[in-house]
VOGU-3710 file (C-alpha; in Angstrom, 3 decimals, decimal comma):
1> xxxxxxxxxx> -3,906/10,472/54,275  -0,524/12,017/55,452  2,615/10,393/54,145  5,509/10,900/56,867  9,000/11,255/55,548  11,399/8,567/57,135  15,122/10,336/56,976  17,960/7,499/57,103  21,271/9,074/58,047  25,094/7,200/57,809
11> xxxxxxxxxx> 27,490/8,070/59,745  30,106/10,184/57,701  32,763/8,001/56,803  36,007/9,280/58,310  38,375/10,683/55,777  41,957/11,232/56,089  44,220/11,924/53,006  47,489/11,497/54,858  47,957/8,081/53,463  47,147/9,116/50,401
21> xxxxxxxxxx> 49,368/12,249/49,997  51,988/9,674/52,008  51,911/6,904/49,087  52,344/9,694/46,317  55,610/11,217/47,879  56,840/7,537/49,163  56,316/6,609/45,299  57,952/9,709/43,857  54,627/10,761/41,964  55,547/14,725/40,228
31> xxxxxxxxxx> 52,020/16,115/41,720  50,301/19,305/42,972  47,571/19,192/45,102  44,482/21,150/44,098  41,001/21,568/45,651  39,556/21,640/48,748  42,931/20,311/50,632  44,992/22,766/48,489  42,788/26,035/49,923  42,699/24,480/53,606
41> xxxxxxxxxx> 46,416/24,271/53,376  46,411/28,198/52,692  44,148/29,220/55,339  40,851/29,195/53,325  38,486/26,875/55,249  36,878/24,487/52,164  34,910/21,178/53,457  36,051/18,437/51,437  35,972/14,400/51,127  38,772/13,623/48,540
51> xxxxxxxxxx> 42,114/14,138/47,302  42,335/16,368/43,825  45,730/16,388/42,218  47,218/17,210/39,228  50,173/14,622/37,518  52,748/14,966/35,422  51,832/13,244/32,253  55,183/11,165/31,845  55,077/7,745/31,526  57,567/6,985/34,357
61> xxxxxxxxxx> 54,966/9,387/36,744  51,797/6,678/35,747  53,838/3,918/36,550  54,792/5,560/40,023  51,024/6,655/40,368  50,018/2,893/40,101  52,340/1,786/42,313  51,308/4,286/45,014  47,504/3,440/44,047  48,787/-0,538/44,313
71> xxxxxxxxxx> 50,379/0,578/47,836  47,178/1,957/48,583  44,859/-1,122/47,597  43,232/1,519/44,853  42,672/1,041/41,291  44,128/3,553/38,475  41,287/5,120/36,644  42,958/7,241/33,398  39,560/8,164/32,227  39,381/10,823/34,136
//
């Protein structure tokens, strides 16, 4: 007996980090952008799903981080 592989595909979710890069400069957040969005923005074509940044670790730049998470209906994660 032959078994026959079923493949289930999702649609990619559509990802856009302007509102996300938007809510960190609204909110003052000190940040630099790393990753896959940092090497597109310099030419280097790098397939990517998220937003990796890097924060200034100042109390005053969590609290701005939160609010731009709160703005953005996101949770704060600082185990990571």
């Amino acid at each position: 007996m032959q078994s026959v592989a079923t493949l289930v595909t999702h649609p990619t979710p559509e990802f856009s980090p302007a509102p996300i890069l938007a809510a960190l400069v609204t909110c003052r957040v000190h940040f630099v952008l790393i990753g896959g969005l940092a090497a597109d923005a310099h030419g280097v074509a790098w397939a990517t799903f998220d937003v990796d940044t890097v924060i200034e670790p100042t109390e005053d730049n969590y609290l701005a981080v939160v609010e731009a998470l709160n703005d953005l209906n996101a949770v704060f994660d600082g185990t990571h």
